[in-house]
C-alpha positions as CSV (number, residue, x, y, z in Angstrom):
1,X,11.4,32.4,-6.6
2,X,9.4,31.3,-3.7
3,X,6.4,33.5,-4.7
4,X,6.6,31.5,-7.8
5,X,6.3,28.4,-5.9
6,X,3.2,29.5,-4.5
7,X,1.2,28.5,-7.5
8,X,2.6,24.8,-7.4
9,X,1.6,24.0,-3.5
10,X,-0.4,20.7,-4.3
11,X,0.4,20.2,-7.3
12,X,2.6,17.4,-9.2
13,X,6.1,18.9,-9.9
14,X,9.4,17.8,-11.9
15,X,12.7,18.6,-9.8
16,X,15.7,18.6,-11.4
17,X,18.7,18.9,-8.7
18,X,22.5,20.0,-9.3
19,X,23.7,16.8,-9.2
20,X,21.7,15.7,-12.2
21,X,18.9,13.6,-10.4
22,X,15.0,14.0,-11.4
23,X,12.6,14.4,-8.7
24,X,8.5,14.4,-9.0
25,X,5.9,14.4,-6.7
26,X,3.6,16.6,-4.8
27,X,5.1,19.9,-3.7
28,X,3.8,20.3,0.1
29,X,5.7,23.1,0.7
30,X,9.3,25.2,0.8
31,X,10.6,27.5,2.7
32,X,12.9,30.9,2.4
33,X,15.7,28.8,1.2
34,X,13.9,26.6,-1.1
35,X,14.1,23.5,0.7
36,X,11.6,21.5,-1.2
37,X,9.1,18.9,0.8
38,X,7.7,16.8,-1.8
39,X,4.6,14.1,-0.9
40,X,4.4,10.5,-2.9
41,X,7.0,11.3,-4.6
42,X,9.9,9.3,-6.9
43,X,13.3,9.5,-8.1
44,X,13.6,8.5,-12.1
45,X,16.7,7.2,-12.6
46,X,17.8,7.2,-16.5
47,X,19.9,4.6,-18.2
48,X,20.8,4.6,-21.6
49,X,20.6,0.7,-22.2
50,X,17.3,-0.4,-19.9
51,X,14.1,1.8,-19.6
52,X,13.8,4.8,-17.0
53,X,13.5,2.9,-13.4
54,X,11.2,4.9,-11.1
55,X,12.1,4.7,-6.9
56,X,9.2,5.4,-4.8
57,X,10.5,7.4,-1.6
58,X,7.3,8.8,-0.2
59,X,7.4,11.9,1.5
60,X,10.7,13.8,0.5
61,X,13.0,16.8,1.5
62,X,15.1,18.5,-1.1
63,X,17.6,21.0,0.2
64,X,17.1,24.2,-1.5
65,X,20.9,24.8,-2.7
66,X,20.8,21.2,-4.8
67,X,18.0,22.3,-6.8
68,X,18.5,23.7,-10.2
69,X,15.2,23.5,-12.2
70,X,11.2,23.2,-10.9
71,X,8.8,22.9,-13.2
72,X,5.3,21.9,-12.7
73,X,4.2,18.5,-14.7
74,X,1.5,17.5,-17.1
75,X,0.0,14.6,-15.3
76,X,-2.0,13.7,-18.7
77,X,1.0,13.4,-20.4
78,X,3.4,11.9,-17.8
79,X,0.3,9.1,-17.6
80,X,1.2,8.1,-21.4
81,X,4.7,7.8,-21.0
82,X,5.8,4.3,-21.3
83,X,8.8,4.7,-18.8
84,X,10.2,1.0,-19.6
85,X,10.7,2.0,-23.3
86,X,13.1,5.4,-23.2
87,X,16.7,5.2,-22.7
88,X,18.7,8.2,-22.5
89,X,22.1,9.0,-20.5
90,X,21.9,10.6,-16.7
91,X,22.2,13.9,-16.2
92,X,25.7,15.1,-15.2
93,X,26.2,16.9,-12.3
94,X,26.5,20.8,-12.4
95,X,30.5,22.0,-11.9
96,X,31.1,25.6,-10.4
């Protein structure tokens, strides 16, 4: 996987970790393990009654055994999303 990763170094990424939680922002780099290190980055937080709230944290480290999807984002796309407006229920957590 990390030769993968290669191809999203500076780039805007989606992260979506084991316990059901939605990263994105600038991958900056990973290791053997996958530990993630994102830059200007957020958490989206879904609710299915209010709109999607979106917590800045900045620069970010996400340990590589919590992560269970990365996908690269369409910035064009993401831009038109009107974030307030969709409602949907939060991710449940992976059980081994």
């Amino acid at each position: 996987m990390g030769s993968a990763l290669e191809s999203y170094v500076n780039r805007v990424v989606s992260i979506i970790t084991a316990d059901g939680r939605n990263f994105v922002g600038t991958l900056k780099g990973f290791d053997q393990t996958i530990n993630i290190i994102l830059d200007e980055s957020q958490e989206r937080v879904y609710n299915p009654n209010q709109g999607v709230e979106q917590i800045t944290l900045g620069l970010h480290i996400i340990r590589g055994d919590n992560i269970a999807v990365i996908g690269e984002l369409d910035e064009e796309v993401d831009a038109r999303l009107d974030f307030s407006a969709i409602k949907a229920e939060a991710l449940n957590p992976i059980i081994h």
